[in-house]
Structures are given as C-alpha cells and as structure tokens.
C-alpha positions in Angstrom: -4.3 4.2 36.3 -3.9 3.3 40.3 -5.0 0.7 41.6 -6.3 1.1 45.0 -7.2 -1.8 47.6 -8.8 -1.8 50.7 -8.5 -4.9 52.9 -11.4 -5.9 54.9 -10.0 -8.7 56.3 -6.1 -9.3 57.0 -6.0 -12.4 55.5 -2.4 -13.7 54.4 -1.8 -13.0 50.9 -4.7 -11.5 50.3 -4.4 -9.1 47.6 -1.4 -11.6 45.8 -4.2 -13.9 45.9 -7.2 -12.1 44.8 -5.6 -10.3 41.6 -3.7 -13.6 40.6 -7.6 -15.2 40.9 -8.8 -12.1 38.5 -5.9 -12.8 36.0 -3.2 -10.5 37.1 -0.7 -12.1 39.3 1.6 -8.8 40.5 4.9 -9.0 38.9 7.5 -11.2 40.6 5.0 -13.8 42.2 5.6 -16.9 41.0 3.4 -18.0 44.0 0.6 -16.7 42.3 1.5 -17.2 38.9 3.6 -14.9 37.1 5.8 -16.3 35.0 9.5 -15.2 36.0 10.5 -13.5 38.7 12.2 -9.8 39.2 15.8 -9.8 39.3 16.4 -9.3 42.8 13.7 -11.9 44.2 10.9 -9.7 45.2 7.5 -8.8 44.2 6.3 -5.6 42.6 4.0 -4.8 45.6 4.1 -1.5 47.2 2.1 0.0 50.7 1.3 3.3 50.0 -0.3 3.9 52.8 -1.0 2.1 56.5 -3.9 3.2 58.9 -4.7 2.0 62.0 -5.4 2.4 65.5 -2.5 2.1 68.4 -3.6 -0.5 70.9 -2.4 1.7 73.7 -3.3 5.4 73.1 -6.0 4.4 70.7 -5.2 7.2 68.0 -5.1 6.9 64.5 -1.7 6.5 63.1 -1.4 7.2 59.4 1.8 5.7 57.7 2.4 7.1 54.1 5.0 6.1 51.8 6.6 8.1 48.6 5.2 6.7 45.8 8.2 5.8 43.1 8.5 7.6 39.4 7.1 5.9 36.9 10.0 6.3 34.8 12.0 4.2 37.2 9.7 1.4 36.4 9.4 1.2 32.7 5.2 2.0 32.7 4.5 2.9 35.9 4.6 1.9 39.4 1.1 0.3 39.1 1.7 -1.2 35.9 4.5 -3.0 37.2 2.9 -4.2 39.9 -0.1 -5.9 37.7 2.7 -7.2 36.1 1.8 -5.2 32.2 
C-alpha cells in the first residue's frame, strides 16, 4: 500500500521525524532509529513527486519521478521505505 505525505510545513526532517515518532523509522535512518543502515549509506526515502510555484514566472512547476519496481526492493518500494 502507498504511503502518501503531504508537507505543510518544510520543516527539516520532517517526515524522518514524524514516522520514526509513529514507530516506523524509514529504512536506513539510524537518525531516527532504525537499526542498521542500507549498504550504501542512504535512506530508503524517495520524492515522487515536487510541486511548487517559480518565484519568477509564478507558474506551477510539477516534478515527477519514476517510481522503482517493487521487485528491485524485496517488498516494495514503500515497504522499504517504512523499513518492513
């Protein structure tokens, strides 16, 4: 199942901090407690998509990333990044 997340605010480390706070630090954070980290260093958090509005011309730009295969992560893109 997705998991979607809106943020409101901007605040730094916001979603690391909010799903580690709700039991489910995202796979790779030892930050935010998960227990070991992912072979290459990083964390199993992905942008699938970016809105906002260009301080200049003032239009929406829309930034969407592919989202992975499953497959390649063993469960799921969004399992991995909850870390199941």
């Amino acid at each position: 199942m997705p998991l979607e997340i809106d943020l409101k605010t901007g605040c730094h480390h916001q979603i690391r901090a909010q799903l580690a706070k709700a039991g489910s630090p995202i796979k790779g954070d030892l930050k935010y407690g998960f227990d070991r980290s992912n072979k290459d260093g990083g964390i199993s958090l992905h942008a699938r998509k970016a809105e906002f509005i260009h301080p200049v011309s003032k239009q929406l730009v829309v930034i969407t990333a592919v989202v992975f295969s499953p497959m390649r992560f063993g469960g799921g893109v969004f399992a991995a990044c909850l870390g199941k």
